[in-house]
C-alpha positions in Angstrom: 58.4 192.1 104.3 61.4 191.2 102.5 65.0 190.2 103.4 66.4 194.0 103.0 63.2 196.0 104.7 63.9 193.4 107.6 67.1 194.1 107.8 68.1 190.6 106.9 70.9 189.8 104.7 69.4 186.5 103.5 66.1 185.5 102.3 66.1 182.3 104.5 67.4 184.3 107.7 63.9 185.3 109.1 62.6 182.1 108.7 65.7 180.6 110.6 66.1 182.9 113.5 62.5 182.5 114.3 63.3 178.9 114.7 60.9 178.2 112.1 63.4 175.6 110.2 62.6 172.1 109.9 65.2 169.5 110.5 65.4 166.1 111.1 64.7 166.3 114.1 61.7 168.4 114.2 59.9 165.6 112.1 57.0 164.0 114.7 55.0 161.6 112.8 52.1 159.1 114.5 53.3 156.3 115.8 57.0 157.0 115.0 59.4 154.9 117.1 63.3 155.1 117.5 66.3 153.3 116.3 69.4 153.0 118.2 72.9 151.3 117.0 74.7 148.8 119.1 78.1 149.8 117.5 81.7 148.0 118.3 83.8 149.0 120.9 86.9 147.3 119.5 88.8 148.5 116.8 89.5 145.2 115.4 87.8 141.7 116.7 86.3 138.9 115.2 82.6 138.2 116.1 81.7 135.3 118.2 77.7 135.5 119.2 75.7 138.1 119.1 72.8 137.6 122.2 69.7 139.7 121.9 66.9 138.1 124.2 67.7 140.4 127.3 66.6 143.4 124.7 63.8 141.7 123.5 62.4 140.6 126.6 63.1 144.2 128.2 60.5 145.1 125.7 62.5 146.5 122.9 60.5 146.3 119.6 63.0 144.6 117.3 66.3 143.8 117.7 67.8 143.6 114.1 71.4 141.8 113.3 73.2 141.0 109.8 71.2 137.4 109.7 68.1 139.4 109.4 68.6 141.7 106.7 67.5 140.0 103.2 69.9 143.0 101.5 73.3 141.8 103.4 75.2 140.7 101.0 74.7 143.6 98.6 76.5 147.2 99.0 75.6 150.9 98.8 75.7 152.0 95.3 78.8 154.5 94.6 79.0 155.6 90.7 82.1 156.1 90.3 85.5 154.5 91.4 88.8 155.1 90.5 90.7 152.2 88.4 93.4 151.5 91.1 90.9 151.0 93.8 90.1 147.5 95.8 86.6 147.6 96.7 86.2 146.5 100.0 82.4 148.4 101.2 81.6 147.9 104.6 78.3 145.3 105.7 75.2 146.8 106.7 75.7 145.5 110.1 78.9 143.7 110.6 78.5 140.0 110.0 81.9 137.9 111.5 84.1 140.8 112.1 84.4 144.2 113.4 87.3 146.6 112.0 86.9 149.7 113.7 85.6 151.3 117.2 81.8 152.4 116.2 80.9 149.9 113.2 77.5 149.5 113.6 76.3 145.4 114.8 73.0 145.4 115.2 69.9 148.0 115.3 67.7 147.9 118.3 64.0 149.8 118.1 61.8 151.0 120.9 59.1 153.3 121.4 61.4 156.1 122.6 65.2 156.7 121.9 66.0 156.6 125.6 64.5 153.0 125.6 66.5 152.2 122.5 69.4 153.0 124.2 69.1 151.5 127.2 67.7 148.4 124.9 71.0 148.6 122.9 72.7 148.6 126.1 71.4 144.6 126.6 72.5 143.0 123.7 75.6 140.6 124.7 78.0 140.6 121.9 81.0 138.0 122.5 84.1 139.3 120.5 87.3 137.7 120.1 89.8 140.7 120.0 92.6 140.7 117.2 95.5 142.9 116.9 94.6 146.5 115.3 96.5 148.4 112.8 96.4 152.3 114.2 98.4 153.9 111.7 99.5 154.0 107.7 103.1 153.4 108.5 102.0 150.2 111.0 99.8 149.0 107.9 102.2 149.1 104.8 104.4 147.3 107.1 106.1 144.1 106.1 104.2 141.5 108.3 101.1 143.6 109.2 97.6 142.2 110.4 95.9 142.6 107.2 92.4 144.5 107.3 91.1 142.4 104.5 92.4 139.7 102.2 91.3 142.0 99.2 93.6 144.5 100.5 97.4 142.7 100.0 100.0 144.7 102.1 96.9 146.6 103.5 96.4 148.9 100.4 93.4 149.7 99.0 94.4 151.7 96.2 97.8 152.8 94.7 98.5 154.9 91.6 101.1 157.7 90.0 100.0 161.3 88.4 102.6 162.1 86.1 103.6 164.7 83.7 106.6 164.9 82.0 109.9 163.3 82.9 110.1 163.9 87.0 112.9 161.6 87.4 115.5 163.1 84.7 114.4 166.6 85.4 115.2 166.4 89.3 118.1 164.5 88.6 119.3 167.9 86.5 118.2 170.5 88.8 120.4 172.4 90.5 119.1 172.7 93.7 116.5 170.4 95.4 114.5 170.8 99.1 112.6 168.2 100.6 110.4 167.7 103.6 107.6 165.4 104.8 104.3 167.0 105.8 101.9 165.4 108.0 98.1 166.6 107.9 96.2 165.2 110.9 93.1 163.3 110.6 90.1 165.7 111.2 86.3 165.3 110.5 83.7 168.0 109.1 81.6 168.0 112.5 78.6 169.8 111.6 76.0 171.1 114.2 73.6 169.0 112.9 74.8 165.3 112.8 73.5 162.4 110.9 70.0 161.1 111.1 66.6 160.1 109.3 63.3 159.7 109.7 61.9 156.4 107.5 57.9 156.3 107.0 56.9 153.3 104.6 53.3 153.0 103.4 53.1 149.7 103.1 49.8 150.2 100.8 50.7 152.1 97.9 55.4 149.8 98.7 56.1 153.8 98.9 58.6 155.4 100.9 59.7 158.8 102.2 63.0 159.8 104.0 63.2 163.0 105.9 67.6 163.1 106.2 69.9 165.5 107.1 72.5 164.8 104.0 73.8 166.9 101.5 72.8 164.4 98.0 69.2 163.1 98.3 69.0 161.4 95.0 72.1 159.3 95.6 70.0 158.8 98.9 67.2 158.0 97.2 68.9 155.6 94.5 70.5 153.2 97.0 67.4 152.9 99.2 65.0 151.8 95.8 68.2 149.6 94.6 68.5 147.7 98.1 65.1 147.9 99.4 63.7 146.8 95.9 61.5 149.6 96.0 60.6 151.4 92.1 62.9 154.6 92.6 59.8 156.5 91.9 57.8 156.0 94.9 61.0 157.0 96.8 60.9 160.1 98.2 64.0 162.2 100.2 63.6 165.1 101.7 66.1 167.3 103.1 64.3 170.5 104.3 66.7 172.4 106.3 70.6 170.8 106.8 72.6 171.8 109.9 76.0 172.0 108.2 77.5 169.0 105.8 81.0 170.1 104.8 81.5 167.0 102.6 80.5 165.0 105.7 76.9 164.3 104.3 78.0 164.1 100.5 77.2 160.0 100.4 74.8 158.1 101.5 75.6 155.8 104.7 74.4 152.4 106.3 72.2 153.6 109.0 69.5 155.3 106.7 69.1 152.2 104.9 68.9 150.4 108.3 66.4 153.0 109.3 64.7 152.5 106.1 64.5 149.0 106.5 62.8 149.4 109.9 59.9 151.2 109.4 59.2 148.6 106.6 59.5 145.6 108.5 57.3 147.4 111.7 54.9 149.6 109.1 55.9 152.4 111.1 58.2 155.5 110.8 61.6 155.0 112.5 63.7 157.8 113.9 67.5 157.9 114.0 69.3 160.7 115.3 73.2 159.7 116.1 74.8 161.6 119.0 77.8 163.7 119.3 80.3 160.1 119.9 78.8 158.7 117.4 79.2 161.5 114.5 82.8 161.5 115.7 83.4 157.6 115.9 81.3 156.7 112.6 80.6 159.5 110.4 83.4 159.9 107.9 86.7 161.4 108.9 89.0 162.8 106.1 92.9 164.8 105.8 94.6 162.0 107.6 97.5 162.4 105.0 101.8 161.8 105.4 102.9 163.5 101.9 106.8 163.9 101.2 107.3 166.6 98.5 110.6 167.0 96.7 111.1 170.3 94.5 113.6 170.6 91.7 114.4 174.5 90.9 117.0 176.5 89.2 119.2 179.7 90.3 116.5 181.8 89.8 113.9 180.0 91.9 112.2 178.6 88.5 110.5 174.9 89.3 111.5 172.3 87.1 110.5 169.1 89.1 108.5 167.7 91.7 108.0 164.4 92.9 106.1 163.2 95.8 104.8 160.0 97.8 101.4 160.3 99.4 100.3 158.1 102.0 96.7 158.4 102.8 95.3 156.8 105.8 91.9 155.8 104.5 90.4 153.5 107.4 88.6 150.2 107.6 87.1 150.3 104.4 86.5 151.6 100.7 83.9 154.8 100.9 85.2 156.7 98.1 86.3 159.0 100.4 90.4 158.3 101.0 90.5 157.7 96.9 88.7 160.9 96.2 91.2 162.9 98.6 93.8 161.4 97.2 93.2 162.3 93.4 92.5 165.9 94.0 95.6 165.9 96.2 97.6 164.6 93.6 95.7 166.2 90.7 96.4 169.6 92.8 99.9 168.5 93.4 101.5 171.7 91.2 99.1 174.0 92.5 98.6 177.1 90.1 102.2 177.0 89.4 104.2 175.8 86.1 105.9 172.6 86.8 106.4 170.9 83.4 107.3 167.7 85.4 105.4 165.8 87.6 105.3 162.7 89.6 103.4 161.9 92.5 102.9 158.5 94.0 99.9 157.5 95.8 98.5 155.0 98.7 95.9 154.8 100.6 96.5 152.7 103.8 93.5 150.1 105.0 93.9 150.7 109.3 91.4 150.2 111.8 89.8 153.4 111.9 86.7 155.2 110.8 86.6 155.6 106.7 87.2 158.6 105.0 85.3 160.8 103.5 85.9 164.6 101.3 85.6 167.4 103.9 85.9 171.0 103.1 88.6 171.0 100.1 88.9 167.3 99.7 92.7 166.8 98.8 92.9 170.5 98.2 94.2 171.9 101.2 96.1 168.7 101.6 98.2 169.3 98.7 98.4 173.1 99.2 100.2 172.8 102.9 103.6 171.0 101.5 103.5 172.7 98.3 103.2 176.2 99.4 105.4 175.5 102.8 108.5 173.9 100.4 107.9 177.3 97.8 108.8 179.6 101.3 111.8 177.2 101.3 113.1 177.3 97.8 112.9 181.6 98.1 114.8 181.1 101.5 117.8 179.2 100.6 118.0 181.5 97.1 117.9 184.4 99.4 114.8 185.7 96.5 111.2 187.0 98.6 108.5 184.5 98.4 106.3 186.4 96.3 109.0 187.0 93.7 109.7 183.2 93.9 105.6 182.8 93.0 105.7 185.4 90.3 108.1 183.7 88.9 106.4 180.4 88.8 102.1 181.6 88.6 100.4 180.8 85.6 100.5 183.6 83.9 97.7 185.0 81.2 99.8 184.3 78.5 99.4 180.7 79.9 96.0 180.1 79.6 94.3 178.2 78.8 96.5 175.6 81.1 96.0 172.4 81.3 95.6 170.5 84.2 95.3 166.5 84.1 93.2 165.3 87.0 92.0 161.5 87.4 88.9 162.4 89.2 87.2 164.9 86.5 89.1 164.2 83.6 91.8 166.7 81.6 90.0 170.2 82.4 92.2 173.6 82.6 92.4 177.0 84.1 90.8 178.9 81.3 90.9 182.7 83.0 92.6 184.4 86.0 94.7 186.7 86.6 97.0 185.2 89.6 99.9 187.6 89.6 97.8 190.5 90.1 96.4 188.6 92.7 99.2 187.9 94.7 100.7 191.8 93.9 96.9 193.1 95.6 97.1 190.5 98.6 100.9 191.9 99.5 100.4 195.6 99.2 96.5 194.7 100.7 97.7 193.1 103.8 101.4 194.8 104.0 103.1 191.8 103.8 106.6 191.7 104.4 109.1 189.2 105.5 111.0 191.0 108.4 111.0 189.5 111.8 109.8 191.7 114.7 109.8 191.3 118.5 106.6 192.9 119.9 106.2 194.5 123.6 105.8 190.9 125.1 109.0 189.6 123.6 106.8 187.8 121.1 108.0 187.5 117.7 105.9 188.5 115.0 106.3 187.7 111.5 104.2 187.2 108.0 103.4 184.2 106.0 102.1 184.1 102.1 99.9 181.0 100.6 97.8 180.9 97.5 95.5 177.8 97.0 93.9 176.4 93.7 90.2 175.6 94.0 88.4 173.6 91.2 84.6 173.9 91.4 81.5 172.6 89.8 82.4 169.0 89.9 80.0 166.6 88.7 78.4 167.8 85.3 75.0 167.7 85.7 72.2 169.7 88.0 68.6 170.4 87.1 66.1 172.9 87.4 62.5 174.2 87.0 60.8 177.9 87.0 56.7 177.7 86.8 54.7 181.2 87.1 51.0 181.6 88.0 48.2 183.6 86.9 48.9 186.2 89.9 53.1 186.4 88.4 54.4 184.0 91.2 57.2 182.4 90.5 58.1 179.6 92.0 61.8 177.6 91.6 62.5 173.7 92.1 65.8 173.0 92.4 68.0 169.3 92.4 70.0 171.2 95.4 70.3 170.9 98.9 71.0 173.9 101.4 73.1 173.4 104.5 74.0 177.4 105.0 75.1 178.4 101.8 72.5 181.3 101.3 70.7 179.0 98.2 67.5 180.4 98.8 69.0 183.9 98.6 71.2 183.3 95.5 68.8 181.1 93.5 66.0 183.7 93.9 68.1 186.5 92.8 69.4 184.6 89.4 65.6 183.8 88.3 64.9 187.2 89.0 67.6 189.2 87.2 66.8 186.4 84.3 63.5 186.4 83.8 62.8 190.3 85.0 60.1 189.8 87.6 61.1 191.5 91.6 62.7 189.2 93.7 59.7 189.2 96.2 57.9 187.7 93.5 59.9 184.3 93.3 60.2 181.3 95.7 62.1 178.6 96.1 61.8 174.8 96.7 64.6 172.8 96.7 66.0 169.7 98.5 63.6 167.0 97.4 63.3 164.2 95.5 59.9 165.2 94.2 60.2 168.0 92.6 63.0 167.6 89.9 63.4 164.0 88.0 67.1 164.1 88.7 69.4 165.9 90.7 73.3 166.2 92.4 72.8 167.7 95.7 75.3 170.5 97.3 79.1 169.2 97.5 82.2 170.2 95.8 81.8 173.9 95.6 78.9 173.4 92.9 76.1 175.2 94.2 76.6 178.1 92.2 78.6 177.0 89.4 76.3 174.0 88.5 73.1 174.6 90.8 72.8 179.0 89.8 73.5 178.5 86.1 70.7 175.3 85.6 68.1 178.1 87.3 69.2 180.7 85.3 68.8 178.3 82.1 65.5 177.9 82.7 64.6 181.4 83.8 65.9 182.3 80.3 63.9 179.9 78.7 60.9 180.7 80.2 61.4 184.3 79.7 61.3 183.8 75.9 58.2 181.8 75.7 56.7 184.8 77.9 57.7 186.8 75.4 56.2 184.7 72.6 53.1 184.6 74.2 53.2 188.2 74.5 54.3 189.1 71.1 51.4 186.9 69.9 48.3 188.3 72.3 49.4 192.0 71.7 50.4 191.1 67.6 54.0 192.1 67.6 56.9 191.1 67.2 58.3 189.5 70.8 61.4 190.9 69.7 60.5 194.5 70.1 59.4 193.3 73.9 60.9 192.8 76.8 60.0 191.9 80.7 60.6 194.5 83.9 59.4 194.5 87.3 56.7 191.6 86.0 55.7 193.4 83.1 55.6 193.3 79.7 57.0 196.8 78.1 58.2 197.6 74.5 61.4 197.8 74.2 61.1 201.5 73.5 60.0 201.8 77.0 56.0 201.6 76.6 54.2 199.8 78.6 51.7 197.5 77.9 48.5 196.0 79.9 50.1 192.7 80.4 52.0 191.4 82.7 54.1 187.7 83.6 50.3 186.4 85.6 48.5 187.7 82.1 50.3 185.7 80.1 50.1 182.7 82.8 46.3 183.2 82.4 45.9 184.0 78.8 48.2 180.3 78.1 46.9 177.8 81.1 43.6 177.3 80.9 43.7 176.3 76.4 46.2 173.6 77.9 48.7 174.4 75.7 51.9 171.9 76.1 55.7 172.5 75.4 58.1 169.9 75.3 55.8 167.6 77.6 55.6 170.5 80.4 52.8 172.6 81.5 52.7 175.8 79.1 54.2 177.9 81.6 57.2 176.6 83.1 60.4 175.4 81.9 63.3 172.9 82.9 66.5 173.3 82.5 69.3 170.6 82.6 72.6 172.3 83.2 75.8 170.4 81.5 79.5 171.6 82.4 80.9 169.6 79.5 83.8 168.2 82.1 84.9 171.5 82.2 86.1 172.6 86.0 85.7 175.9 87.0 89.2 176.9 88.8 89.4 180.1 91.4 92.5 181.0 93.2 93.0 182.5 96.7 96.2 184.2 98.1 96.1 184.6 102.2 98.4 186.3 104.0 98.8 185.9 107.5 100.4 187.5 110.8 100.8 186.0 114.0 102.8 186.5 116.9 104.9 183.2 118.8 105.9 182.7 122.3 109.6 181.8 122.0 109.1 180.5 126.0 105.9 178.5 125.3 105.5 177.7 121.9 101.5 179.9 122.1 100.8 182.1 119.0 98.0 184.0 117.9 97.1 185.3 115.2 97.2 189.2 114.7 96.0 189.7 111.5 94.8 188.0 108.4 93.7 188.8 104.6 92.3 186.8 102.2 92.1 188.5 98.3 89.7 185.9 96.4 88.1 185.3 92.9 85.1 184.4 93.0 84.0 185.5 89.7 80.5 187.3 89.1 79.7 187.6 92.7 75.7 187.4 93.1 75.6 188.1 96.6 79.1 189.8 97.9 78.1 189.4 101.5 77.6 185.1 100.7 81.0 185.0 98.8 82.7 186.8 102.2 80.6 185.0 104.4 81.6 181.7 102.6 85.1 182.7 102.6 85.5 183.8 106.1 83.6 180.4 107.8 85.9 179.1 105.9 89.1 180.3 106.7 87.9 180.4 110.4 87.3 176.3 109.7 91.3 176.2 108.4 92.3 178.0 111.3 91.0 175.1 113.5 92.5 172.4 111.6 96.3 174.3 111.3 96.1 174.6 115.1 93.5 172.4 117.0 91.2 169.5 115.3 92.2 166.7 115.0 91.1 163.0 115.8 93.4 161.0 117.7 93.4 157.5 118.4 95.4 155.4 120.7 98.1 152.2 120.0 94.6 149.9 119.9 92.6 151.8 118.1 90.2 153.4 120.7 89.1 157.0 119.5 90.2 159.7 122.3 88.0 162.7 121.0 84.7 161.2 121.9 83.7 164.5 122.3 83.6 168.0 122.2 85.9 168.8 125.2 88.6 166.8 123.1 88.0 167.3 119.5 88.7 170.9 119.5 87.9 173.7 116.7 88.1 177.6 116.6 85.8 179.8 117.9 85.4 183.7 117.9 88.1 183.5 120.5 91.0 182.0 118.2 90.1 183.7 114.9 91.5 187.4 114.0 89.1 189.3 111.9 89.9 188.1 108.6 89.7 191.4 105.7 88.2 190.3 102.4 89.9 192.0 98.7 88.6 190.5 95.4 89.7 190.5 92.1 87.3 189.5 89.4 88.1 187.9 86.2 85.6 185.9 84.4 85.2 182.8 83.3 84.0 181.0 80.1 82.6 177.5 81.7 79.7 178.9 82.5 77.0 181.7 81.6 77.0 183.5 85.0 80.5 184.1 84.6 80.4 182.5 88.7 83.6 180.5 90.2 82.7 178.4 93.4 83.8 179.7 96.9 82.8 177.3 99.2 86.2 176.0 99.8 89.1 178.5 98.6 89.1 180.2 102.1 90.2 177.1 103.7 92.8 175.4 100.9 95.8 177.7 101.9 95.4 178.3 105.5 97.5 175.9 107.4 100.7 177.1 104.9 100.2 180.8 105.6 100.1 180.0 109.2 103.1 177.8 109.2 105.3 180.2 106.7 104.7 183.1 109.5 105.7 180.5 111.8 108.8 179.3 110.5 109.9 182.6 109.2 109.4 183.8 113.1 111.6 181.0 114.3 114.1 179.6 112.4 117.3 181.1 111.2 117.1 181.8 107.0 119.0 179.2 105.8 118.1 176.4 108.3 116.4 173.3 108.0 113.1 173.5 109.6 112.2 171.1 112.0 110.0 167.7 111.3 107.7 169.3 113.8 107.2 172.4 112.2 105.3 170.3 109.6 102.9 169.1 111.5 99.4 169.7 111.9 97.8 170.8 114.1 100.4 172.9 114.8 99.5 172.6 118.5 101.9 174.8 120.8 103.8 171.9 122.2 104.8 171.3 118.3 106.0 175.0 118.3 107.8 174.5 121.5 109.5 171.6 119.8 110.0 173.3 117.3 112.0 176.6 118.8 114.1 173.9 121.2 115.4 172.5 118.1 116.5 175.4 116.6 117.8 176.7 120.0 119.0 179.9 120.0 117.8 180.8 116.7 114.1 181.4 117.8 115.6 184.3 119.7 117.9 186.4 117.6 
């Protein structure tokens, strides 16, 4: 039965509701044992001794510490770095020091992971405490503990994005508003967390890697680079991911580690961390301080901005807190025209757990005090906020405009339309910006964001379509899946392209082994990159089909064409062959093309460094407490371009998790640490996100316009619900409780915006929250 007779909406769904999905840790091989970590419990100590008889004569299998590795002194392979940035990767397993609460120190193995635990539980580490560094501000510090001696001052990177002449141009203007925003650190917490399962044959010095992550041939690079292992008798696979979010988008320590393991025993090793460990050593990310100035003129025009950004990257270099901070910096001027520009940038070395991108990456970060200070500069001209973004948007005659960005080169928003955009979201939503008092003495008000959301980063993804002699088709893609609807999407593009039914097509993705080379699922690329390399080689083999055709039924393949599986005349004839005829007819006279079997085709699909940009405009209406500081929200819209859409109910599903996941962060995630460095939210019942219960139903509108990048006409959605939440909660906010022409509190810009903040918030403004 297919997805629609079922009444599914997704092809995958069946499969996963049956509970017939295969994740990490549903992989039970012979003889498998378990891995467990022993992992610091300061945040910043020096290591005296490390002790692991009592574990080894308790009967664990191995007890494994930095001495024992022959790979220590190398690092995890990471492509690309930006020029500013002092390398400092962490050790495999911490050798002399620890600098942060969860760095792993040694790997214990047993035959079952409650062994390993209680194994890890008997290794004696002595540690000679040192003074932490808990925050950005303690870090840049004159006199702070430094992290690392490559890090002077505690930085690990620092540069400026700049465009034009900020200085002179916010010296002119005649008006200027600024504020410092504070975005707390959060992490991506998916259901699934980390793990692996390692099986080396020692044999045939091959190895394969079941792991939950979300890019298997970066996975799959570092573990033939460090284990010195030919990358071609590595194998990843990554069936089924419970939810990534950026967190999975690099490799990490442990599945080396694991790797390792099953090597040195010649058996397979399982790791699978639990929930305190995803939140103390899987990447966290946001953790930003930004102060944004804004130069403008009497009609609200920008003519300046200028900003510091302080990132708070943790212990150690992971690409993450640099990544974050380009695109935050890059993003700096949102979709608006501000000819100058200059943003300075730091990330801050502290003893904490490293960042990594999650869900926007630097995105939503520079949305929330851009979008918060354009509310401001309409307020103190007494002009609406939309007419102040009107005024501002990149308009069509604009386009193509440039945008330079350090971490994908100079790009530019080639198509759009944002001011009809924002127009449909306002009369869509009926935004306006009067203040009411409900029933319950709560006031009520609206707040307006849009968010600029680049997609298809990193050029390259791969793909292969094959065909059999019944008309199968079957698709290998260089993706991974982790919720997105792939197998849904990627059936329907070959499909449509090569005009067979989409019952008729399967789909294979997430493994090393079928493609040569592959990107994974990150950076809202799935579609733009991942769609568009199947639909390449759908094309391609469509034509040689029709070559084939042309030559078994002497005609010309132009006058042909390919419907349903078959092979008709264009005129509408059909003929006696059909896609598994001209499989049959071609296969067996072993007939080559290119260096491929004669049916199938490859496809290597190349964005040419050009971003594809989409822009969302929410609109949001909550209702505050003035005695509390609670609010709620009542109502929320969302009007999106996505583009083509392939599958509408993906793009709103997308969109909707998504804003739901920026709902949590503008009022409830975040990862807190105390004055030595010891995390707080260990655990569920701390580090809070929304549920059904805190989430209004969000409406969906879309505009399509569509772009040139790419031949589906497709713009990514996997993160422009979440990019301009936290403003359009925090506009409706302000705008409910402070006076127009007031400064708004330091707390008001703070997020989460817990209700305490808003009770902070409504006692500073005093009588104001109640007029």
């Amino acid at each position: 039965m297919t997805a629609r007779e079922t009444g599914l909406l997704r092809v995958e769904d069946r499969r996963l509701l049956a509970g017939q999905g295969r994740f990490v840790g549903d992989i039970h091989l012979d003889r498998m044992v378990h891995a467990a970590f022993v992992r610091s419990p300061h945040a910043h100590a020096e290591i005296e001794a490390i002790d692991t008889r009592a574990a080894k004569d308790a009967g664990a299998l191995a007890v494994v510490t930095a001495t024992d590795l022959p790979f220590i002194g190398e690092t995890l392979f990471i492509p690309r770095w930006h020029a500013s940035v002092r390398k400092v990767l962490p050790k495999f397993l911490a050798t002399d020091r620890v600098r942060y609460v969860g760095e792993p120190v040694a790997m214990v193995l047993a035959p079952d992971r409650y062994l390993a635990e209680d194994f890890a539980g008997l290794v004696e580490v002595r540690y000679r405490p040192i003074a932490p560094v808990v925050s950005a501000t303690a870090a840049l510090a004159p006199g702070a503990p430094q992290i690392h001696p490559e890090w002077p001052g505690n930085i690990g990177a620092a540069f400026t994005h700049a465009l034009g002449d900020a200085d002179t141009a916010m010296a002119a203007a005649p008006h200027r508003i600024k504020h410092t925003f504070h975005f707390g650190r959060q992490t991506g917490l998916p259901l699934e967390t980390r793990g692996c399962v390692a099986d080396f044959d020692s044999g045939r010095n091959a190895l394969t890697v079941w792991i939950s992550t979300q890019v298997h041939y970066a996975v799959r690079q570092n573990l033939a680079m460090l284990l010195g292992i030919p990358e071609h008798d590595v194998r990843v696979i990554a069936d089924d991911v419970g939810g990534g979010f950026g967190a999975k988008s690099r490799p990490y320590l442990e599945e080396i580690l694991v790797a390792h393991a099953s090597r040195m025993l010649r058996r397979p090793v399982s790791w699978i961390e639990d929930r305190l460990e995803s939140l103390q050593a899987t990447t966290h990310s946001r953790a930003t301080d930004t102060t944004l100035e804004i130069g403008y003129d009497d009609d609200g025009r920008f003519l300046a901005l200028k900003g510091r950004i302080v990132i708070d990257s943790g212990a150690y270099s992971f690409t993450g807190g640099i990544i974050t901070a380009e695109v935050a910096a890059s993003h700096a001027a949102g979709p608006y025209k501000i000819p100058n520009i200059a943003i300075e940038v730091v990330c801050a070395g502290t003893n904490k757990t490293p960042l990594a991108p999650y869900r926007g990456s630097g995105q939503p970060e520079a949305a929330f005090p851009l979008e918060c200070l354009v509310d401001l500069v309409a307020g103190s001209l007494d002009i609406s906020a939309t007419d102040v973004r009107l005024r501002n948007l990149v308009m069509a005659a604009d386009l193509p405009h440039p945008i330079a960005s350090s971490y994908a080169g100079t790009t530019s928003i080639e198509s759009g339309d944002f001011p009809a955009m924002l127009k449909r979201a306002v009369a869509a939503s009926g935004y306006h910006e009067r203040v009411e008092t409900d029933a319950a003495g709560r006031r009520c008000a609206w707040g307006l964001a849009v968010g600029l959301e680049s997609t298809g980063f990193l050029n390259y993804e791969s793909a292969r379509v094959q065909a059999d002699a019944r008309g199968n088709v079957l698709v290998y893609s260089g993706l991974t899946s982790h919720g997105q609807g792939h197998a849904t999407t990627l059936t329907r593009v070959c499909a449509q392209a090569l005009g067979v039914d989409e019952e008729r097509v399967s789909l294979r993705l997430g493994d090393t082994q079928l493609l040569p080379f592959g990107r994974g699922t990150f950076a809202s690329r799935g579609t733009v990159v991942g769609a568009n390399a199947v639909h390449g080689a759908a094309v391609r083999l469509r034509e040689r089909a029709l070559v084939y055709a042309g030559q078994l039924l002497q005609c010309d393949p132009a006058a042909l064409t390919i419907k349903g599986g078959r092979i008709l005349r264009i005129r509408g004839d059909a003929t006696p062959l059909g896609l598994g005829d001209i499989a049959r007819a071609v296969q067996p006279y072993g007939q080559f093309h290119d260096g491929a079997m004669a049916f199938e085709e490859t496809f290597l699909f190349d964005t040419k460094n050009k971003l594809t940009f989409a822009l969302s405009v929410h609109a949001a209406r909550l209702a505050v407490d003035p005695r509390t500081g609670e609010w709620h929200l009542l109502d929320y819209l969302v009007v999106h371009d996505a583009g083509v859409m392939l599958d509408e109910k993906l793009v709103e599903g997308q969109i909707i998790g998504a804003v739901v996941d920026g709902i949590g962060g503008a009022m409830l995630s975040e990862i807190v640490y105390d004055d030595q460095g010891q995390l707080l939210t260990g655990s569920l019942a701390d580090y809070m996100v929304a549920t059904a219960a805190e989430a209004p139903r969000v409406r969906l509108d879309h505009i399509s316009t569509l772009p040139t990048t790419n031949p589906l006409r497709v713009r990514g959605v996997g993160e422009g619900g979440i990019i301009p939440v936290a403003p359009a909660i925090v506009n409706a906010i302000r705008r409910a409780l402070v006076p127009a022409g007031a400064v708004p509190p330091a707390a008001l810009f703070k997020l989460p915006l817990t209700p305490e903040a808003v009770l902070e918030t409504i006692q500073a403004v005093g009588h104001g929250a109640a007029r």
